[in-house]
C-alpha positions as CSV (number, residue, x, y, z in Angstrom):
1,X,54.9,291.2,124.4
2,X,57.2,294.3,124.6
3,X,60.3,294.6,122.5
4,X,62.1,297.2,124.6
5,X,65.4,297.0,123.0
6,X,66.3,298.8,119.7
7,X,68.0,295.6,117.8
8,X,70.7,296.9,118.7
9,X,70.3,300.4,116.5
10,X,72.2,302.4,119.3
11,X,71.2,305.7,117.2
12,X,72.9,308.9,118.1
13,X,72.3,310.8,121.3
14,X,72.7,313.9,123.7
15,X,75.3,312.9,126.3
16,X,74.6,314.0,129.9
17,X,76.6,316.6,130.0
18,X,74.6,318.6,127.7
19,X,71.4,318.2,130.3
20,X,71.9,321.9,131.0
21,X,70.4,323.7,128.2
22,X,68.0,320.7,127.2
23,X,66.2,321.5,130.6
24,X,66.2,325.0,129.6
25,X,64.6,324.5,126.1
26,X,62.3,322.0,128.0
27,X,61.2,324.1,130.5
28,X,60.0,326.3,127.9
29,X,58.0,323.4,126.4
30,X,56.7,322.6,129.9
31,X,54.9,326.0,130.1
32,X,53.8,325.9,126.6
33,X,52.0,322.5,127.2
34,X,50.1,324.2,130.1
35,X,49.2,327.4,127.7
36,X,48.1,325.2,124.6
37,X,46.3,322.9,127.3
38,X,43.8,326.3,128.3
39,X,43.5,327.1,124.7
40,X,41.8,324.4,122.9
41,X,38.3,322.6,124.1
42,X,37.1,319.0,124.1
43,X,38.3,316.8,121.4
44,X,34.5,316.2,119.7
45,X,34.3,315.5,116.0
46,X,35.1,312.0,116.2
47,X,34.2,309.9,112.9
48,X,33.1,306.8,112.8
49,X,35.8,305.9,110.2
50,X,38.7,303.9,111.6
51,X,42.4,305.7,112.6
52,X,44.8,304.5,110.6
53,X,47.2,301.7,112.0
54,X,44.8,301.6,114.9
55,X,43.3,297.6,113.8
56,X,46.1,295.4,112.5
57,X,46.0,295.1,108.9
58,X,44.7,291.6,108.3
59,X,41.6,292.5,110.3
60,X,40.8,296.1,108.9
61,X,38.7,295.0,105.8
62,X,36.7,293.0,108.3
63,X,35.9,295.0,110.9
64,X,35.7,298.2,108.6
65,X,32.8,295.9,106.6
66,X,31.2,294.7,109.4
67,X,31.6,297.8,111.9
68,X,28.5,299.4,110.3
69,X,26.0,296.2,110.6
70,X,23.4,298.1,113.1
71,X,22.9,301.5,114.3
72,X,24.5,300.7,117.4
73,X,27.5,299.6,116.2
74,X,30.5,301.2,114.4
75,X,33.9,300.2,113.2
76,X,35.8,301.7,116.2
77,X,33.3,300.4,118.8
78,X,33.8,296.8,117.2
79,X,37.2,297.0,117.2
80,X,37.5,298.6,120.9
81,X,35.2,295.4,122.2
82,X,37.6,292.7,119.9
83,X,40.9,294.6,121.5
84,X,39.1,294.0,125.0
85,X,38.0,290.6,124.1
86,X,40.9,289.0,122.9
87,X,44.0,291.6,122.7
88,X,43.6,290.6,118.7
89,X,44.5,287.0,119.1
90,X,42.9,285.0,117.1
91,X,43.6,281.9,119.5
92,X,42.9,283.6,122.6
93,X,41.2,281.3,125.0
94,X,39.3,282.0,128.6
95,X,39.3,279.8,131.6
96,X,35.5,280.2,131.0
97,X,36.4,278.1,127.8
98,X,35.4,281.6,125.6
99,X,37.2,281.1,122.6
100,X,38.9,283.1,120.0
101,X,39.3,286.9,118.6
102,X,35.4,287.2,120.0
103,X,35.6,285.3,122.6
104,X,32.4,283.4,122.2
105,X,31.5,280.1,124.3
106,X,30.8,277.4,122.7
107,X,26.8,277.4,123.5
108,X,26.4,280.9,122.2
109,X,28.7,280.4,119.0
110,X,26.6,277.1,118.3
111,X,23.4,279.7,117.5
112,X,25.2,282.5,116.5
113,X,28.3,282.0,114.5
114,X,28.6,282.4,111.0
115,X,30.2,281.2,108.1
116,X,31.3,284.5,107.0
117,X,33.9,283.4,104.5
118,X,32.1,280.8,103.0
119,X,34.2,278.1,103.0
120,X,31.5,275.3,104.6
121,X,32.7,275.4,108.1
122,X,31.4,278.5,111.0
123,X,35.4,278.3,112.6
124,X,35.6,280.3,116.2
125,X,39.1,280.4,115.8
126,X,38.7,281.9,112.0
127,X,38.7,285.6,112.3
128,X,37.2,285.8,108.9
129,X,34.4,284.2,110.5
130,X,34.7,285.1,114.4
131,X,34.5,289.0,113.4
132,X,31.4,289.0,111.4
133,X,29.8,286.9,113.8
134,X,31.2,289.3,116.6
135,X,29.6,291.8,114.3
136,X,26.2,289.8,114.2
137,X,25.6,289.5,117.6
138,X,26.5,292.8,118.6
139,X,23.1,293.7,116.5
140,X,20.8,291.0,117.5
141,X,21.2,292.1,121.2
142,X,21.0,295.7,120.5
143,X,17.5,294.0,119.4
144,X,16.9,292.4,122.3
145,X,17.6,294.8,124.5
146,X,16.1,297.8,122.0
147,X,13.1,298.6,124.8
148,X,15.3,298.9,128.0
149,X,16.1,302.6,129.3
150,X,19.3,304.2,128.8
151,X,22.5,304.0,126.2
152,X,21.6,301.5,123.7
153,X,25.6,301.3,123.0
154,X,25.6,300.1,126.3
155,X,23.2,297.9,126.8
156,X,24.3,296.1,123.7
157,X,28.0,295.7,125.5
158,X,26.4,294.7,128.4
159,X,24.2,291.9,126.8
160,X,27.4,290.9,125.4
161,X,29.2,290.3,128.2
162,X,26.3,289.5,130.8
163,X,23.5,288.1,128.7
164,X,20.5,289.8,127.4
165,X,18.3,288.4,130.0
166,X,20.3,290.6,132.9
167,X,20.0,293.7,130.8
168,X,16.6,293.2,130.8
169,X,16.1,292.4,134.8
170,X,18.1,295.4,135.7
171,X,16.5,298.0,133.1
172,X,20.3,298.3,131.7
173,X,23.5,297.8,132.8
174,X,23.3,295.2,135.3
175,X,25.2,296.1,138.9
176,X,27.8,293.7,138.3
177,X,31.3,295.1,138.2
178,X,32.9,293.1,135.7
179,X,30.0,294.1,133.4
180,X,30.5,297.8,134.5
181,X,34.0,297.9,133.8
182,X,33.3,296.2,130.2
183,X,31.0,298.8,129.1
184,X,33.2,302.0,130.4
185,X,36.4,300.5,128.7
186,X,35.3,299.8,125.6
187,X,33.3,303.3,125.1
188,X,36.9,304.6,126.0
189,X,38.9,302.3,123.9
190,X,36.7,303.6,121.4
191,X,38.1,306.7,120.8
192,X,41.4,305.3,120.3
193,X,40.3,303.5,117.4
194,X,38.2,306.5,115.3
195,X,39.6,308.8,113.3
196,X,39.4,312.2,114.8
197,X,37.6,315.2,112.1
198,X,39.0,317.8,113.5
199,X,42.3,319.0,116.1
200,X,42.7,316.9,119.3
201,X,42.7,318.7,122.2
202,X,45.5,318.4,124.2
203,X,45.9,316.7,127.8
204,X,46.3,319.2,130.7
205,X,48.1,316.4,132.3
206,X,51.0,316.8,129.5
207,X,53.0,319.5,131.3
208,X,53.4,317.0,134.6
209,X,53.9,314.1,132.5
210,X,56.8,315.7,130.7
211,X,57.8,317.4,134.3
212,X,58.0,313.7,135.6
213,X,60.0,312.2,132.7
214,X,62.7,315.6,132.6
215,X,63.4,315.0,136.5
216,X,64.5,311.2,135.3
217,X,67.1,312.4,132.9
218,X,69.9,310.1,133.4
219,X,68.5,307.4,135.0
220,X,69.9,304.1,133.6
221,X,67.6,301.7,131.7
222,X,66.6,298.4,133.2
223,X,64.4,295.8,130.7
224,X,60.6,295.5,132.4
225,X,61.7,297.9,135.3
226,X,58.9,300.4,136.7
227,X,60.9,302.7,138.8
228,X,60.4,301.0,142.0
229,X,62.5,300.5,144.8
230,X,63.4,296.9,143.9
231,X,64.3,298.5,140.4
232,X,66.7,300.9,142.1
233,X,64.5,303.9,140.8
234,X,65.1,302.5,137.3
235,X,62.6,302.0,133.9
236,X,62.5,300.4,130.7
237,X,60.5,302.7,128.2
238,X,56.8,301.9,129.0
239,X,57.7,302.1,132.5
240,X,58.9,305.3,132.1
241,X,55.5,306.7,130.5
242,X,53.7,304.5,132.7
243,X,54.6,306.4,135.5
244,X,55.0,309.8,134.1
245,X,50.9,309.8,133.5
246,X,50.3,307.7,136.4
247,X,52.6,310.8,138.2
248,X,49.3,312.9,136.9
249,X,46.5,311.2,137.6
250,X,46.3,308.8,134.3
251,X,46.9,305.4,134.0
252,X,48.5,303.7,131.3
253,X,48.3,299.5,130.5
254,X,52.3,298.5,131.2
255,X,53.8,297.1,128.0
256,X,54.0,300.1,125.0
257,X,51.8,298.1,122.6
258,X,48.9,298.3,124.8
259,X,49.7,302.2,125.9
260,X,49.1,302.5,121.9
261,X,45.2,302.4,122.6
262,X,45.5,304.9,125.6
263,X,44.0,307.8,123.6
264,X,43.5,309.4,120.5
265,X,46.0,309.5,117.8
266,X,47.3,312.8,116.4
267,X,48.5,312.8,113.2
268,X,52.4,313.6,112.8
269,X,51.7,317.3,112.0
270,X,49.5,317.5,115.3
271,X,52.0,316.5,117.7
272,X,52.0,318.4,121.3
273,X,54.3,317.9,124.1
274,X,53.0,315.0,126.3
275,X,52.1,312.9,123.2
276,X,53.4,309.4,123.3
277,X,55.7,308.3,120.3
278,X,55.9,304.6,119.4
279,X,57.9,302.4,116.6
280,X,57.1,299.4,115.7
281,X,58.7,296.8,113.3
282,X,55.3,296.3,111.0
283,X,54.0,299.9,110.5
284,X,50.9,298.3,109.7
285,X,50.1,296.1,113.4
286,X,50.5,297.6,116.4
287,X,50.9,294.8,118.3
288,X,54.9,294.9,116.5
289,X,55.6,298.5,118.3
290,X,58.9,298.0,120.5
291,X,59.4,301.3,121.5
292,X,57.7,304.5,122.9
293,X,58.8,307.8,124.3
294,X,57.1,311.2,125.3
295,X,56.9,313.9,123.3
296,X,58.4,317.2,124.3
297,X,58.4,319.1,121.0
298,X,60.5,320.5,118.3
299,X,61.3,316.5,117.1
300,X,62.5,315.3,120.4
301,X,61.1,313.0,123.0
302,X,62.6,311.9,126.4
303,X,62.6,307.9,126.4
304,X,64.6,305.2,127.9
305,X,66.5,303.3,124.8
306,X,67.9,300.2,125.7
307,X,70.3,298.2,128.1
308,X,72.9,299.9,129.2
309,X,71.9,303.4,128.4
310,X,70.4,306.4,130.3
311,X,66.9,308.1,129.9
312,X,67.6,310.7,127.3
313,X,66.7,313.3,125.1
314,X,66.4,312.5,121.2
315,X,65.2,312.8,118.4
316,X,62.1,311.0,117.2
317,X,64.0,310.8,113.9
318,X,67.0,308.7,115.5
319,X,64.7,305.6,114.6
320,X,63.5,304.5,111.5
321,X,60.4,303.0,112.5
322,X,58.1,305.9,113.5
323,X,54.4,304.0,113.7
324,X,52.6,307.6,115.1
325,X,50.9,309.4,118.2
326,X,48.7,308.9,121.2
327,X,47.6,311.7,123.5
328,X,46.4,309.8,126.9
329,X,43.3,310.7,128.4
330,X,42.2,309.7,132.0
């Protein structure tokens, strides 16, 4: 769920009127983005270590401990395929009756859950237990599969969401869409999740991004609105960055919690324009981020605050709750 509004904490802002030099200053930034954009190469470096605030904090011991189980497996990749599983919800149930932060069924959990925590009971609806056993499985199909051609990363994702046995028939990643789509999101959710080594490179889609968000300036704010007709043309704030990337060829999830696993996350002292800023009420679980704007440099960000206010110009600074960065990537 999204928490749009600010509680209220109507911090300072640039008034309309002042639009005329901001576009000046951001045209400058515009042209800057597309510079730094040619200058730097691929991101690379990636460790396997997790990114801070990337795992909510009651599950970052876990999957941190059990991340490194098998050579296939690594604490970002496990907690990419748990985000994609369950969204982190420990109580998250399928109609396919999969059940829990894992989502395991209850024939493969009969054989392959574990009483991780020691307290007597294997509990798919314990993440103390559902994680390692996550963890475990993960590994003992990256043995099953270990002969079959191709990405072994893969093949182990696929056994987990297909079954071994179709891994095997189709001499990897079986032809099944579903299956396909599993595998190629979780190896990019992946990146969100690992702490980058060395300086992100930033998106060449940045420049439009910002381009898109400038020409909204003004705009008024309307809770869940996308910018549609039926909105009148209007956005809340992860509509607004929804559609600024999607303006450039990216696409972002809707709600700004989700939009928080888009990409890599610069560190504060990293930040380019075309970043994504969020805030969040727990700095430590980003599922609590309730707000997100784009980054256009120099400490501002064009976002759209609240009910009954205007997509605006600001400072980053004007809330208290700054959680950190994402840079999308397509």
């Amino acid at each position: 769920m999204e928490w749009d509004g600010w509680d209220v904490r109507k911090a300072g802002w640039m008034a309309v009127g002042a639009m005329g030099l901001v576009l000046g200053f951001m045209a400058l930034l515009v042209a800057g983005t597309f510079l730094s954009a040619s200058r730097f190469g691929g991101v690379g470096g990636a460790s396997v270590a997790l990114a801070p605030g990337s795992v909510p904090a009651q599950y970052e011991r876990l999957v941190r401990d059990w991340g490194g189980l098998c050579p296939e497996l690594s604490p970002p990749l496990l907690a990419a395929q748990l985000y994609q599983e369950s969204g982190w919800n420990p109580q998250a149930r399928s109609p396919a009756d999969a059940m829990g932060i894992g989502q395991f069924i209850p024939g493969t959990w009969a054989t392959h859950g574990l009483d991780a925590n020691g307290d007597g009971k294997a509990n798919v609806w314990d993440p103390e237990d559902a994680i390692p056993s996550a963890a475990s499985y993960d590994c003992a199909l990256a043995g099953y599969v270990d002969d079959v051609p191709g990405d072994p990363v893969a093949n182990m994702l696929a056994a987990y969401n297909a079954g071994p046995y179709a891994v095997i028939k189709y001499n990897g990643v079986p032809p099944y869409a579903e299956t396909q789509n599993y595998v190629k999101r979780i190896r990019s959710l992946e990146t969100s999740f690992a702490q980058q080594r060395e300086r992100l490179s930033p998106s060449r889609q940045a420049a439009g991004a910002i381009h898109f968000a400038q020409e909204k300036l003004g705009t008024p704010y309307l809770w869940g609105g996308d910018g549609t007709p039926e909105d009148g043309g209007r956005f809340d704030c992860s509509g607004l960055t929804k559609a600024a990337y999607a303006s450039v060829g990216i696409e972002l999830p809707r709600v700004a919690n989700d939009q928080w696993n888009s990409g890599p996350h610069p560190a504060r002292d990293e930040l380019l324009p075309g970043d994504l800023v969020f805030f969040a009420h727990d700095r430590g679980d980003s599922r609590s981020i309730h707000h997100v704007g784009i980054y256009v440099g120099g400490g501002y960000m064009i976002d759209a605050p609240y009910t009954g206010a205007v997509i605006r110009f600001s400072p980053i600074d004007s809330l208290p709750d700054y959680f950190g960065a994402t840079r999308p990537t397509a």
